[in-house]
C-alpha positions in Angstrom: 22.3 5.0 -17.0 19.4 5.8 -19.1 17.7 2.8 -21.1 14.1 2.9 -22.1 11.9 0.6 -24.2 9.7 1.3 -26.6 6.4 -0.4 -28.2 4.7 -1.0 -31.3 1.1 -2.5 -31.2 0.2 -0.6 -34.6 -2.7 -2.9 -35.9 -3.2 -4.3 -32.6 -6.9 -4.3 -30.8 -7.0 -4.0 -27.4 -9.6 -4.1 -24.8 -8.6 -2.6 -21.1 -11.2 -2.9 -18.7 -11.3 0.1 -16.0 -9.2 2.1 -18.6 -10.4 5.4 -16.8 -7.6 5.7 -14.1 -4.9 4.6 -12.5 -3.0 1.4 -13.8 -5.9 1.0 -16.5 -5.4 4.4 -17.9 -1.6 4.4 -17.8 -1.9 1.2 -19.9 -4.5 2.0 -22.4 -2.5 5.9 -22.4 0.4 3.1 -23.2 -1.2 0.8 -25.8 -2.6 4.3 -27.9 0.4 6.1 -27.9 2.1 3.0 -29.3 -0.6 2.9 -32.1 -3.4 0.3 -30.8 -7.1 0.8 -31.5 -7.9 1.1 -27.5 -11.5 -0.1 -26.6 -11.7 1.2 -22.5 -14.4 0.8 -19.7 -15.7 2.7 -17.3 -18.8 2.3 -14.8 -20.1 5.9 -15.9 -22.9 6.4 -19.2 -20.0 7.8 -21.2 -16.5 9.2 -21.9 -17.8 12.8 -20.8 -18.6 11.6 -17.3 -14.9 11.9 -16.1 -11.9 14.3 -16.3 -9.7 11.7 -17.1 -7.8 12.2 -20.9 -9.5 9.6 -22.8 -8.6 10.9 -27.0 -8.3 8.4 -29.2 -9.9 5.5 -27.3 -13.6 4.2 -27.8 -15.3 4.0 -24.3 -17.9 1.2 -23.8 -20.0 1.4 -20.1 -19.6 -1.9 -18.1 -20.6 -3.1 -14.9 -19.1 -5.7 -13.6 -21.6 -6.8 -11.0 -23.8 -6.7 -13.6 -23.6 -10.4 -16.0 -26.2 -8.7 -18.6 -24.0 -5.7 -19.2 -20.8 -8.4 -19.5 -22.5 -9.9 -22.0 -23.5 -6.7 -24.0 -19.6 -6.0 -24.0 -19.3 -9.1 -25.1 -21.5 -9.0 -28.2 -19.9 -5.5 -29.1 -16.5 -7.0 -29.3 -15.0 -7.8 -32.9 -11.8 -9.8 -33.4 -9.3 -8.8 -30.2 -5.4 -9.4 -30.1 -4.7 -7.9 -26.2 -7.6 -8.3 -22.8 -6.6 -6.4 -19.8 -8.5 -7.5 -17.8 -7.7 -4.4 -14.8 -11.3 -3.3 -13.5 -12.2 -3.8 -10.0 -12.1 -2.7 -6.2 -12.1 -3.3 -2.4 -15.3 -2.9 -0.6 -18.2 -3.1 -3.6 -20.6 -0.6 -2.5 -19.1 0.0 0.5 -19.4 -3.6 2.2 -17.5 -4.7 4.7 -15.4 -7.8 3.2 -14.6 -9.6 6.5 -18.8 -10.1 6.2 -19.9 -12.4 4.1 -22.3 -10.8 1.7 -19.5 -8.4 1.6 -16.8 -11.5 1.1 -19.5 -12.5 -2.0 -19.5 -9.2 -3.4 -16.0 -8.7 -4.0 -15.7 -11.9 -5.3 -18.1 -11.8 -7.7 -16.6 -8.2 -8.9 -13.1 -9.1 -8.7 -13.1 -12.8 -9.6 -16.2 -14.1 -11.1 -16.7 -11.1 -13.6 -13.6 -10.9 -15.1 -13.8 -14.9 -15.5 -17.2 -14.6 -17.3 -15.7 -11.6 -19.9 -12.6 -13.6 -20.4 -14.5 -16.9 -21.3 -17.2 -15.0 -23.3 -14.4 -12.8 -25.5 -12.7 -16.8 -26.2 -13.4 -16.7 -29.9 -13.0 -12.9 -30.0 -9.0 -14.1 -28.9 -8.4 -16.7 -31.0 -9.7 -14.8 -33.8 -6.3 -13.2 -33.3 -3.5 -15.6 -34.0 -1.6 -14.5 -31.3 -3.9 -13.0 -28.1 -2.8 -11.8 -25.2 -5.1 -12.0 -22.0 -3.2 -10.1 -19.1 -5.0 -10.3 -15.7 -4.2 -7.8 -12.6 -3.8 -9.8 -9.3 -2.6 -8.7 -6.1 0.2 -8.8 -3.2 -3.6 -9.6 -1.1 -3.3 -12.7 -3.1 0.5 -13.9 -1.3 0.0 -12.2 2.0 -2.6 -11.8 4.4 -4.4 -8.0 4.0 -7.1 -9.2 6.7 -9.2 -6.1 6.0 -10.1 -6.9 2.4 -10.8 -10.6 2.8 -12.7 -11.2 -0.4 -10.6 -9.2 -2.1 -7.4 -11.1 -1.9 -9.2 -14.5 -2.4 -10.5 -13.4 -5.5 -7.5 -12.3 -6.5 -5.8 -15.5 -5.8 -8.0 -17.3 -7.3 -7.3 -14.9 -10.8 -3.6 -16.6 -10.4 -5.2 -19.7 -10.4 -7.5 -18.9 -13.2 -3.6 -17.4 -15.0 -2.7 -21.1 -14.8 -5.6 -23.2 -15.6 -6.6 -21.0 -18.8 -2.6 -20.5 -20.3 -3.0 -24.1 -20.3 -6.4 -24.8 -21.6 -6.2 -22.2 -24.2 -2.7 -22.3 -25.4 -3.9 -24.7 -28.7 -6.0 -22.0 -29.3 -2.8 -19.6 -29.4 -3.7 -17.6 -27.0 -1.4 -16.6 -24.4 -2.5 -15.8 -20.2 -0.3 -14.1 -17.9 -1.2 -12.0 -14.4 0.9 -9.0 -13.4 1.0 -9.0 -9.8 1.6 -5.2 -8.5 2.8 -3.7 -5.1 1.8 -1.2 -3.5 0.7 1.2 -6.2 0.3 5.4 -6.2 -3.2 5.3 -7.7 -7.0 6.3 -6.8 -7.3 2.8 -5.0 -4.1 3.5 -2.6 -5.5 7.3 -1.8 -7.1 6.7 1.5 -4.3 4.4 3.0 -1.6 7.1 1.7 -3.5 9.6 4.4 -2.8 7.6 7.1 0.5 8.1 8.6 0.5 4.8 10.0 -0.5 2.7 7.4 1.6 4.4 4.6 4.5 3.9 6.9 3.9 0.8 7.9 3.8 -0.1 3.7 7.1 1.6 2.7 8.7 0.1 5.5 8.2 -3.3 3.8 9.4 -2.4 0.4 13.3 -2.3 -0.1 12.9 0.4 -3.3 11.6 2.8 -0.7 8.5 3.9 -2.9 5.3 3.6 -3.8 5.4 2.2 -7.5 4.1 3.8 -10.4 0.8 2.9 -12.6 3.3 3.6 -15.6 5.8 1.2 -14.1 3.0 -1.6 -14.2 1.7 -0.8 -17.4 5.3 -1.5 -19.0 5.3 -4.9 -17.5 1.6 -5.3 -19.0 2.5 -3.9 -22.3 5.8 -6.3 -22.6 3.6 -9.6 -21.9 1.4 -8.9 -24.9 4.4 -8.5 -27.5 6.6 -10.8 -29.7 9.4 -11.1 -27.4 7.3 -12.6 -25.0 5.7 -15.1 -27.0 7.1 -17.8 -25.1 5.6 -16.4 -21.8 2.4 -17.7 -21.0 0.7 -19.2 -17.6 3.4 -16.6 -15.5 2.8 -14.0 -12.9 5.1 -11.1 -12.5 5.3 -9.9 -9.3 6.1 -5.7 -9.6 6.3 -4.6 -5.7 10.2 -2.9 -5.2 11.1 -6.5 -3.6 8.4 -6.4 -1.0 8.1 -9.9 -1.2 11.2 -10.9 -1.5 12.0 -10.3 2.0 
């Protein structure tokens, strides 16, 4: 069987934050090609600084650890219909999570920064009529990963943050969803994929037998900020082959 959907956000503005690779870039690769004007970030001074195909999308620098540059992204932001809010990582600057200025750091970067551009871009989103804010959670958020303890807390506190803010800014007619990916073939998941034992270990749990793709999750990111799912709103959609479903 062959059945495929296919997207229209012509007229759409949409900010993806870590739009340089993996999941990000599949999306924002997504939301371009389907004729969005696509606003990415990256960590590096400019688009040049990577390899990665970034045509037709506007590339703003933001660090996340950093509440000034937040801010500035903030202030450069016009009206905005779509937030993916994507960017972050395991092990800020290489600290060990199970510590806790290590446990701090990650929660700040995955947590707390993505709270304070969310709340700041508010007026940005309801300048819309009809915003989308998608966050990117975690299966460290439903099951224990004890190597990247700050990690998963922070990302279960963005399914909290899901709830509280479909909720709070729904009048405002904005909508707030999480996508909740597997186990994912992407820069993040390069490491583990080297290790026999680990990899293993991971496909074992998942029925589908694979590793999931970062086009497979940008689909599920691109259908929460459409029309047909205007009724959606406070969800998250777990994308993991049926890992946790076992």
């Amino acid at each position: 069987m062959t059945a495929r959907a296919t997207f229209d956000f012509t007229g759409t503005h949409a900010l993806i934050t870590g739009g340089t690779s993996g999941i990000g870039h599949a999306t924002a690769t997504l939301f371009r090609d389907a004729g969005a004007a696509v606003t990415v970030t990256g960590t590096k001074a400019s688009s040049g600084d990577y390899d990665t195909d970034l045509t037709g999308m506007t590339y703003r620098q933001l660090i996340l650890a950093d509440a000034a540059s937040i801010d500035e992204l903030v202030l450069a932001t016009g009206t905005l219909d779509v937030l993916v809010n994507n960017a972050g990582a395991n092990f800020p600057g290489g600290l060990n999570e199970a510590e806790p200025d290590g446990f701090e750091a990650s929660v700040t970067l995955n947590l707390t920064a993505p709270y304070r551009l969310t709340v700041g871009l508010r007026k940005a989103l309801a300048a819309s009529g009809g915003a989308s804010v998608v966050f990117l959670s975690s299966l460290s958020a439903l099951r224990a990963v004890t190597m990247v303890p700050g990690y998963g807390a922070a990302k279960a506190g963005i399914a909290s943050l899901t709830h509280n803010l479909a909720v709070k800014w729904a009048p405002r007619g904005i909508r707030v969803n999480a996508v909740v990916p597997g186990v994912v073939d992407t820069p993040m998941t390069e490491l583990a994929q080297t290790v026999p034992e680990i990899i293993d270990a991971e496909l074992a749990r998942i029925p589908l037998g694979r590793l999931g793709t970062p086009a497979e999750i940008a689909a599920t990111i691109a259908f929460l900020c459409t029309e047909q799912s205007s009724y959606t709103s406070g969800a998250l959609f777990v994308v993991d082959g049926a890992s946790t479903s076992q």
